[in-house]
GUGU-715680 format. One record per residue (C-alpha): residue number from 1; residue in three letters; x, z, y. Coordinates in pm, 1 decimal. Each point is the difference from the previous one (the first is absolute). Last residue first. Layout:
! residues N
<rec i="NUM" aa="Ala" px="X" pz="Z" py="Y"/>
...
This chain:
! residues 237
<rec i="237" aa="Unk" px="-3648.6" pz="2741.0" py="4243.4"/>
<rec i="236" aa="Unk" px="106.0" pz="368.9" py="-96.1"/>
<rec i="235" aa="Unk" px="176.6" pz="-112.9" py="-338.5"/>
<rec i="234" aa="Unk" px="112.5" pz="-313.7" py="185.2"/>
<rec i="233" aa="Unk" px="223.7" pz="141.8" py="280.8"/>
<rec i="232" aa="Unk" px="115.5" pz="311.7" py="-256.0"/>
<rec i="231" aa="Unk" px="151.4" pz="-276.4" py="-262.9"/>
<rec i="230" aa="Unk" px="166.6" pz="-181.2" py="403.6"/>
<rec i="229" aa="Unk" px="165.1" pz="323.2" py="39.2"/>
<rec i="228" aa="Unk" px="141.2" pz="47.7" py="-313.1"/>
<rec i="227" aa="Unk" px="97.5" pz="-350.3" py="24.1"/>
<rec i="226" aa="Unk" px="167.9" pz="85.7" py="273.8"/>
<rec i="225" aa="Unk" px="149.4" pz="293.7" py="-107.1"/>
<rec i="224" aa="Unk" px="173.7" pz="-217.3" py="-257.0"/>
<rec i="223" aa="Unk" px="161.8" pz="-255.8" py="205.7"/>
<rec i="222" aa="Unk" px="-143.5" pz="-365.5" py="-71.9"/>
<rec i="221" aa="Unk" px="278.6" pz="-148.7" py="-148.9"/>
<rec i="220" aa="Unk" px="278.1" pz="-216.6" py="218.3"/>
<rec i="219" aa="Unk" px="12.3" pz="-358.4" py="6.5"/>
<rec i="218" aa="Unk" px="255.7" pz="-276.0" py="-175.8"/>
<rec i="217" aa="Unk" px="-100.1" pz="-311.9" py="57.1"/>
<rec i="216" aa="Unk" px="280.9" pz="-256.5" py="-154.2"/>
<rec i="215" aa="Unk" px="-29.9" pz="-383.6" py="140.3"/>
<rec i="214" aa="Unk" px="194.7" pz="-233.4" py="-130.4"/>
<rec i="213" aa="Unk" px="90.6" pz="-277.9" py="305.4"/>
<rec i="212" aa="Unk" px="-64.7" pz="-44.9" py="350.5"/>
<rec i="211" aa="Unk" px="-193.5" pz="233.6" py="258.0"/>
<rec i="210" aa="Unk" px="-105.0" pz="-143.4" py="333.6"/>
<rec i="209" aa="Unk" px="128.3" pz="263.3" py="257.3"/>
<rec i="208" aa="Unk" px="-238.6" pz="61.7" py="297.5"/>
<rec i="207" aa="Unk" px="-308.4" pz="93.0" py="-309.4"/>
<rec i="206" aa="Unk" px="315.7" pz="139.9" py="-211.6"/>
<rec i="205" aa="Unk" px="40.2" pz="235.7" py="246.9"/>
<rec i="204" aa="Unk" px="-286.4" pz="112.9" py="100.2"/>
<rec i="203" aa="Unk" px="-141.3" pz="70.0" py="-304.9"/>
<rec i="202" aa="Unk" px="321.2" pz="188.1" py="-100.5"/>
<rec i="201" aa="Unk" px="-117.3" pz="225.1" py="270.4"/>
<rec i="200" aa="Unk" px="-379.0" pz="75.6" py="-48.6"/>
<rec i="199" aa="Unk" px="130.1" pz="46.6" py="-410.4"/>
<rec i="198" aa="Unk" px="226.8" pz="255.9" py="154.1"/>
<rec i="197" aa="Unk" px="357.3" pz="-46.9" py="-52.1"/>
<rec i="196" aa="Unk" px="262.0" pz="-240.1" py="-198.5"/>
<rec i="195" aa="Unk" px="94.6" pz="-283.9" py="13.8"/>
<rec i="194" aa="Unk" px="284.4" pz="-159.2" py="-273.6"/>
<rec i="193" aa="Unk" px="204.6" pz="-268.7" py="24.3"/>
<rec i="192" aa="Unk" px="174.0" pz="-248.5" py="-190.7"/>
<rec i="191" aa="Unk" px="102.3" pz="-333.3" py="154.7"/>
<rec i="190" aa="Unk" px="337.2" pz="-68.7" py="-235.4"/>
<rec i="189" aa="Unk" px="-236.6" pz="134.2" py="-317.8"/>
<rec i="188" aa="Unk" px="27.0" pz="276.1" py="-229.4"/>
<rec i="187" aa="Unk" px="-379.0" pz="33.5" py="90.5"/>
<rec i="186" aa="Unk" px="-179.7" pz="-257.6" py="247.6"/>
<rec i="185" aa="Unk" px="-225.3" pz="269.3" py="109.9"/>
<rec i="184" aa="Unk" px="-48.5" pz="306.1" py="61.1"/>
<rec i="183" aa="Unk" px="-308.0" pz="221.1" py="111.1"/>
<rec i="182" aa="Unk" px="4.6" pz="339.2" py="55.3"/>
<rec i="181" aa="Unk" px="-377.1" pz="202.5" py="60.9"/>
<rec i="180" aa="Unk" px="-119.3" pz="311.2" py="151.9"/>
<rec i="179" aa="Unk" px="-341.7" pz="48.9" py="70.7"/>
<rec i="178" aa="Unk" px="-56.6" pz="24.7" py="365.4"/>
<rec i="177" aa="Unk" px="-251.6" pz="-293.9" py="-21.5"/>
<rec i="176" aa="Unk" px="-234.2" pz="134.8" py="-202.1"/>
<rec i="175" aa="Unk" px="-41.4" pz="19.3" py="-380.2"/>
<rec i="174" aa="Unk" px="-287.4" pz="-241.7" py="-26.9"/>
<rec i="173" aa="Unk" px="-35.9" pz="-212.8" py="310.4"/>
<rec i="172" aa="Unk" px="418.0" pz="4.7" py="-29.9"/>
<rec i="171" aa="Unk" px="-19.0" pz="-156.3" py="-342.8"/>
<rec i="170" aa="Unk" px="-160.7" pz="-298.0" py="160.7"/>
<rec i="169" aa="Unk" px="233.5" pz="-23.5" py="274.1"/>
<rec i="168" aa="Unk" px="264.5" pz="6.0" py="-238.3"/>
<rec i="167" aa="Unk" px="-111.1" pz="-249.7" py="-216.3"/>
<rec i="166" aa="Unk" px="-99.5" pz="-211.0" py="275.6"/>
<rec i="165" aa="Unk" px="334.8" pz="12.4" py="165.1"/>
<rec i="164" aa="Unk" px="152.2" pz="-56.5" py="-334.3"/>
<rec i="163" aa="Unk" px="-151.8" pz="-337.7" py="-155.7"/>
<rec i="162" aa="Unk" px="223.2" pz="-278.0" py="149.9"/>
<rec i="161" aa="Unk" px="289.6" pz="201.5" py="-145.5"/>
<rec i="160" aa="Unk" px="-93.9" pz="24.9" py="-342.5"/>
<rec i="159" aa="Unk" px="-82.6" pz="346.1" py="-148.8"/>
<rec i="158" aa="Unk" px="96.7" pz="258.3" py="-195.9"/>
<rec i="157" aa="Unk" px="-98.1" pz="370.5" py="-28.3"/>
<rec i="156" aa="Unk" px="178.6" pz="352.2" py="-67.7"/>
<rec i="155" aa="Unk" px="-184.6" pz="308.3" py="54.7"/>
<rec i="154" aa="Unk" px="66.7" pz="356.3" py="49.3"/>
<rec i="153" aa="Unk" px="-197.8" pz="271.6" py="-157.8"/>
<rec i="152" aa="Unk" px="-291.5" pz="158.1" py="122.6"/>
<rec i="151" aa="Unk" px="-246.3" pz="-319.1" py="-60.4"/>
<rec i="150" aa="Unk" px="-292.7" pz="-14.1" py="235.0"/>
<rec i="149" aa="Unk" px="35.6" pz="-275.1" py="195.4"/>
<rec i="148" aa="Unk" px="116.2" pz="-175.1" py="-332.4"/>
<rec i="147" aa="Unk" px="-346.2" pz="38.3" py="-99.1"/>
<rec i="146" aa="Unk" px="-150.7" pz="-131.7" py="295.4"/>
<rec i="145" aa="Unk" px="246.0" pz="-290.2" py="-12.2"/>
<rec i="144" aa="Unk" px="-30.5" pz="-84.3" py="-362.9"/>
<rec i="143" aa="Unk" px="-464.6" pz="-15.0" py="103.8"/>
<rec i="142" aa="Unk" px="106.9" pz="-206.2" py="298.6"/>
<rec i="141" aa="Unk" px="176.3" pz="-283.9" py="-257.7"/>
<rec i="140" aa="Unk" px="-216.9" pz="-47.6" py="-238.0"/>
<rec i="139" aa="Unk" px="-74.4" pz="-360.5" py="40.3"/>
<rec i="138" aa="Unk" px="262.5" pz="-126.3" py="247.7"/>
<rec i="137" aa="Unk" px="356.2" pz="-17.4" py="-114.0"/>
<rec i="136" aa="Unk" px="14.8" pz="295.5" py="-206.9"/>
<rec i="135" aa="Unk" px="307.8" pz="211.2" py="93.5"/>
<rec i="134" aa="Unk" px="306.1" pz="-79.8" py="-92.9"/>
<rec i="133" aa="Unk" px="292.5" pz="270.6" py="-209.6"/>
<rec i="132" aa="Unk" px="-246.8" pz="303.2" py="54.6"/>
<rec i="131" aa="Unk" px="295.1" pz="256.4" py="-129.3"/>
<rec i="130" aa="Unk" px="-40.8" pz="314.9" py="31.3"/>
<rec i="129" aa="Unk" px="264.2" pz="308.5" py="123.5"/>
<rec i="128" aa="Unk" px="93.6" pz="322.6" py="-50.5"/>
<rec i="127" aa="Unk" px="375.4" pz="165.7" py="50.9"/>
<rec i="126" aa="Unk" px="-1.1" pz="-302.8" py="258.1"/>
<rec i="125" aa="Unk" px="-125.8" pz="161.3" py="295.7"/>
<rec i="124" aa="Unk" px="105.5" pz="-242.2" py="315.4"/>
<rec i="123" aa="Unk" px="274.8" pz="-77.0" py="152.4"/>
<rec i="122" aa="Unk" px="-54.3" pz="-377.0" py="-58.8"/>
<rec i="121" aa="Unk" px="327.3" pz="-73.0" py="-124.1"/>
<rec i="120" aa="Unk" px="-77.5" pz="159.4" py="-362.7"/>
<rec i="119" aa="Unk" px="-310.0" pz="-222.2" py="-42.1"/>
<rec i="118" aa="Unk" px="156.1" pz="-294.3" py="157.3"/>
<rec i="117" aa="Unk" px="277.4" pz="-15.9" py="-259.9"/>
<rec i="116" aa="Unk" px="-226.8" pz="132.0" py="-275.8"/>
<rec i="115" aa="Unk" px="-278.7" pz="-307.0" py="70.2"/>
<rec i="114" aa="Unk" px="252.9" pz="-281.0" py="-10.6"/>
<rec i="113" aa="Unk" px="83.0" pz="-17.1" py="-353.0"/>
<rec i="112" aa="Unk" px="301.6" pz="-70.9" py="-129.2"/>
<rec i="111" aa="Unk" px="161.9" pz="111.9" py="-265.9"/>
<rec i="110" aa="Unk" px="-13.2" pz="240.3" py="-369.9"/>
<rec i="109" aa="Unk" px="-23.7" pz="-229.6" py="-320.8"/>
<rec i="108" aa="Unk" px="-315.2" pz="-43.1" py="-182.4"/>
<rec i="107" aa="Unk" px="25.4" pz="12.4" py="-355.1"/>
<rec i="106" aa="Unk" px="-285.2" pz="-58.0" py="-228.7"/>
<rec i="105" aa="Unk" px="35.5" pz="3.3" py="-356.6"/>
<rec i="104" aa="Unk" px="-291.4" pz="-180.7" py="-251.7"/>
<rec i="103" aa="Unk" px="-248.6" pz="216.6" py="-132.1"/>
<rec i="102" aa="Unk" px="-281.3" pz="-315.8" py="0.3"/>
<rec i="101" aa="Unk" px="-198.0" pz="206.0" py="231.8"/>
<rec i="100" aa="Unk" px="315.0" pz="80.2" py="205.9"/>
<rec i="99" aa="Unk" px="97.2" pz="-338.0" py="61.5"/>
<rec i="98" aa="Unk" px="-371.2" pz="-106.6" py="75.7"/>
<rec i="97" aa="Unk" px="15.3" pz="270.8" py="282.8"/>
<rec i="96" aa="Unk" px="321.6" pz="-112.3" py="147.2"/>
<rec i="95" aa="Unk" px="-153.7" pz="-353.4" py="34.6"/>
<rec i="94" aa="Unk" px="-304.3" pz="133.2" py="160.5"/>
<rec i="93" aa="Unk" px="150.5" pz="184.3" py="248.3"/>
<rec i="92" aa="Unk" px="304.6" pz="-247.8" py="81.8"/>
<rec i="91" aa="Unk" px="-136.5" pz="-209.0" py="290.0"/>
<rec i="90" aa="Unk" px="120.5" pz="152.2" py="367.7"/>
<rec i="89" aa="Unk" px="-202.2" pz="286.9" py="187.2"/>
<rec i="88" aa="Unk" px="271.7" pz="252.9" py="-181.7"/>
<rec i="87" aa="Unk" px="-5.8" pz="-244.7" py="-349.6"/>
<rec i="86" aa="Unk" px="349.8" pz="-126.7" py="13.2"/>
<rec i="85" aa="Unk" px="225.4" pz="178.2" py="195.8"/>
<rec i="84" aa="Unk" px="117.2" pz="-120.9" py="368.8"/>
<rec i="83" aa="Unk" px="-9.5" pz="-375.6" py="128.7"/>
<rec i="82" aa="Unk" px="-80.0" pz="-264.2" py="-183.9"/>
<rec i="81" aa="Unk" px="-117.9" pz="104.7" py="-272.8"/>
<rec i="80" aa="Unk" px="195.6" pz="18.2" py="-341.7"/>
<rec i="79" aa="Unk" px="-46.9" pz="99.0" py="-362.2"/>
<rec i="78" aa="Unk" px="267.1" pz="-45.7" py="-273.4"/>
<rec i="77" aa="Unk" px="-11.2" pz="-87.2" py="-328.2"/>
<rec i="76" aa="Unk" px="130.3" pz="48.4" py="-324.5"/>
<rec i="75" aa="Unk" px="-87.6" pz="-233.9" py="-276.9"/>
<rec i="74" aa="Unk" px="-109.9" pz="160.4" py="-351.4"/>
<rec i="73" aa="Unk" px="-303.6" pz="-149.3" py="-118.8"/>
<rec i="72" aa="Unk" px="-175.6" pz="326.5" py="106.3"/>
<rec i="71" aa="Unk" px="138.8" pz="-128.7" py="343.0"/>
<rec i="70" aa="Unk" px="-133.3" pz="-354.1" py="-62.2"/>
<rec i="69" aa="Unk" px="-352.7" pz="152.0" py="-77.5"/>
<rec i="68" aa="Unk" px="27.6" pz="248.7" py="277.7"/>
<rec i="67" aa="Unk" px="60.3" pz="-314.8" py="263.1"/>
<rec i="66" aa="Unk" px="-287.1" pz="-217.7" py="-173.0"/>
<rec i="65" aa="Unk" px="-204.7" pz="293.3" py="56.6"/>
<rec i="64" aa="Unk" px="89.7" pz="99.9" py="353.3"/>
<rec i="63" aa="Unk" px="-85.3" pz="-430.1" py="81.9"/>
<rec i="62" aa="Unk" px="-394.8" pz="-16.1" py="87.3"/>
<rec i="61" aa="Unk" px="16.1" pz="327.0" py="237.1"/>
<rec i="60" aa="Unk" px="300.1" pz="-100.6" py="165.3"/>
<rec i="59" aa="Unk" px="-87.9" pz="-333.1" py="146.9"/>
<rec i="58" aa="Unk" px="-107.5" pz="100.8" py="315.7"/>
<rec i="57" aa="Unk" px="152.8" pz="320.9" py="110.7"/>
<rec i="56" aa="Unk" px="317.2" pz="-185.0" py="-118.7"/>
<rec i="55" aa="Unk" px="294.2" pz="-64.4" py="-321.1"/>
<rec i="54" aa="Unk" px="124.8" pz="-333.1" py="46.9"/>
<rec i="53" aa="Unk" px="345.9" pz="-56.7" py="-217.8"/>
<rec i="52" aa="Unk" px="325.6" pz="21.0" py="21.8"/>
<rec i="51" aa="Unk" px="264.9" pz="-103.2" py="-266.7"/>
<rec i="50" aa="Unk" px="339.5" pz="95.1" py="139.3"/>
<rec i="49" aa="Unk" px="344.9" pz="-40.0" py="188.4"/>
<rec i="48" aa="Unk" px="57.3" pz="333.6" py="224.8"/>
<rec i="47" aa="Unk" px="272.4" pz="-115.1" py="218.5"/>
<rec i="46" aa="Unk" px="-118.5" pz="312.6" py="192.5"/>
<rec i="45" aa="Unk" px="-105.8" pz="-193.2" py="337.6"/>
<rec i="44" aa="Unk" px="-137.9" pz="-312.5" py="-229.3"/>
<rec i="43" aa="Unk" px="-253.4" pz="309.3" py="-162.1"/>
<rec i="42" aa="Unk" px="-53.2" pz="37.7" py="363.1"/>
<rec i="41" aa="Unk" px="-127.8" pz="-314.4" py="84.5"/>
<rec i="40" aa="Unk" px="-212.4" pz="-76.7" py="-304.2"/>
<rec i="39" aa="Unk" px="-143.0" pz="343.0" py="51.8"/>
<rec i="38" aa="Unk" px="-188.3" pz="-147.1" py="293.4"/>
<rec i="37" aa="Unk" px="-67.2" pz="-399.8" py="-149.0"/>
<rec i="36" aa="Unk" px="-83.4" pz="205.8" py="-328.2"/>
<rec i="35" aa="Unk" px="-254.1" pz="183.2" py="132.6"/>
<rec i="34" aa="Unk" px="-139.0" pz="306.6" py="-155.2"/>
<rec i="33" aa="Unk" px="255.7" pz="-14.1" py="-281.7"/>
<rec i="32" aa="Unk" px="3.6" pz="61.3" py="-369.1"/>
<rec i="31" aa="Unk" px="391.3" pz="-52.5" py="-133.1"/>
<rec i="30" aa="Unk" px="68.9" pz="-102.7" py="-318.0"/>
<rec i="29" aa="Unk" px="250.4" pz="72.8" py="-338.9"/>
<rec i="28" aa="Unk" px="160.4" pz="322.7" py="240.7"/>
<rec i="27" aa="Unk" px="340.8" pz="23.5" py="78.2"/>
<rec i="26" aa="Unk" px="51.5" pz="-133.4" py="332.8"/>
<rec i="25" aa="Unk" px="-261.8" pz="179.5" py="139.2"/>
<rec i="24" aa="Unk" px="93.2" pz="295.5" py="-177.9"/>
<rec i="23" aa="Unk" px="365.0" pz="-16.6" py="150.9"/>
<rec i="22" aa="Unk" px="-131.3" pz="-59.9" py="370.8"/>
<rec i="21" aa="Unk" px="-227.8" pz="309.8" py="-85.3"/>
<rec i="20" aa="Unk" px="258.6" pz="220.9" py="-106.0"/>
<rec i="19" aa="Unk" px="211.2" pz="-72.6" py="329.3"/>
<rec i="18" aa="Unk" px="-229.2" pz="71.9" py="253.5"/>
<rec i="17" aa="Unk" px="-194.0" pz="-185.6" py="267.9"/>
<rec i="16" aa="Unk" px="20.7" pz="150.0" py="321.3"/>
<rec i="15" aa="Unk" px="250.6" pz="-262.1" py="117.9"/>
<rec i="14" aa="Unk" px="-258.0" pz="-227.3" py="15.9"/>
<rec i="13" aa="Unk" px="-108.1" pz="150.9" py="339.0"/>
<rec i="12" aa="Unk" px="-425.4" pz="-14.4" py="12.7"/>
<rec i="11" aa="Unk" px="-250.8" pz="104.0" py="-252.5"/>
<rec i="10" aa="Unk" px="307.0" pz="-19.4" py="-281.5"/>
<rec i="9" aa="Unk" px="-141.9" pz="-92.7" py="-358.0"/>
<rec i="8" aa="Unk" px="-97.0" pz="310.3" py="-248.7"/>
<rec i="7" aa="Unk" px="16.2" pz="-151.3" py="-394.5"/>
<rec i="6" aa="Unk" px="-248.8" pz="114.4" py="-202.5"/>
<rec i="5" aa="Unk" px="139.4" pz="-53.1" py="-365.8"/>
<rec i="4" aa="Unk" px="-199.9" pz="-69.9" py="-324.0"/>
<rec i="3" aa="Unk" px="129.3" pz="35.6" py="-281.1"/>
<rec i="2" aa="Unk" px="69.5" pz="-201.9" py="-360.4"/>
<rec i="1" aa="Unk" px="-118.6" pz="59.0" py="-358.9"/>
């Protein structure tokens, strides 16, 4: 029987990829990528010479058990997006769960991701945290926020760049607009930057300052005496 590896891809400087997963990548019978055109280019980076092969959001479903079946088979293969690991907001979910239902190894190798960067630069509590990954587009979408308005621990959220004034604002209607918030983008990248402040500030800013590139929300937890507060609100009301 062969494995399964999850190989983490740099979100920004290549120079953040490490040396075990240059060697798997080489190693391995085939490599699953989200795009090969993207991971064509920095497979060519690594002189990494090898089989590659679509693996995306819209294929995946109809291909994990072909994959398992050639794994069983014995291949090895490795798992790539095209930035960060496979399967956090990227395709990889359903392949790593046919893996395991067929009790084949799965070995995903510590890397890049560009939610821990941000998390720990935002200055906020980190001891607890959740991750929201992308919010529903549309349907669905107030009822996350008025949740999330109401979650104690600190949350981490992505979003493209056209979309983040109005995902702000609209978390602002429910939290408030001196909730605190960080928000960096373009991680491990020559332009990176991070904001942070009130969600009324960073607002601001990025409303006189178009944002470019990944987008990583990071916003502080509704503070416990608050919610306290806001239980008694709606008990008497």
């Amino acid at each position: 029987m062969g494995k399964l590896f999850l190989v983490p891809t740099p979100v920004g400087n290549l120079e953040d990829m490490t040396f075990r997963a240059i060697r798997i990548l080489k190693e391995v019978d085939l490599i699953l990528a989200e795009d090969t055109r993207t991971s064509g280019i920095l497979l060519k980076h690594f002189e990494i010479q090898n089989k590659m092969q679509s693996h995306h959001k819209f294929n995946e479903h109809k291909t994990v058990e072909q994959i398992a079946q050639r794994i069983l088979a014995g291949e090895t293969i490795a798992l790539i997006s095209d930035a960060g690991t496979p399967a956090i907001s990227d395709p990889g979910f359903m392949l790593v769960r046919e893996c395991i239902k067929h009790g084949i190894e799965v070995d995903c190798l510590p890397g890049a991701t560009a939610f821990v960067p941000a998390l720990v630069n935002s200055g906020l509590p980190n001891d607890k945290f959740c991750f929201e990954g992308f919010l529903p587009p549309k349907k669905g979408k107030q009822t996350r926020l008025k949740e999330l308005a109401i979650e104690t621990r600190t949350m981490i959220l992505y979003e493209s760049p056209h979309r983040l004034v109005k995902t702000l604002t609209q978390l602002s209607e429910h939290t408030g607009m001196e909730r605190e918030v960080s928000v960096s983008r373009e991680i491990s990248k020559r332009f990176e930057q991070t904001v942070r402040g009130t969600l009324s500030e960073v607002i601001s800013h990025f409303t006189a300052n178009e944002p470019r590139g990944e987008i990583v929300i990071i916003l502080a937890g509704l503070e416990k005496k608050e919610k306290e507060k806001e239980k008694k609100y709606n008990s008497e009301n």
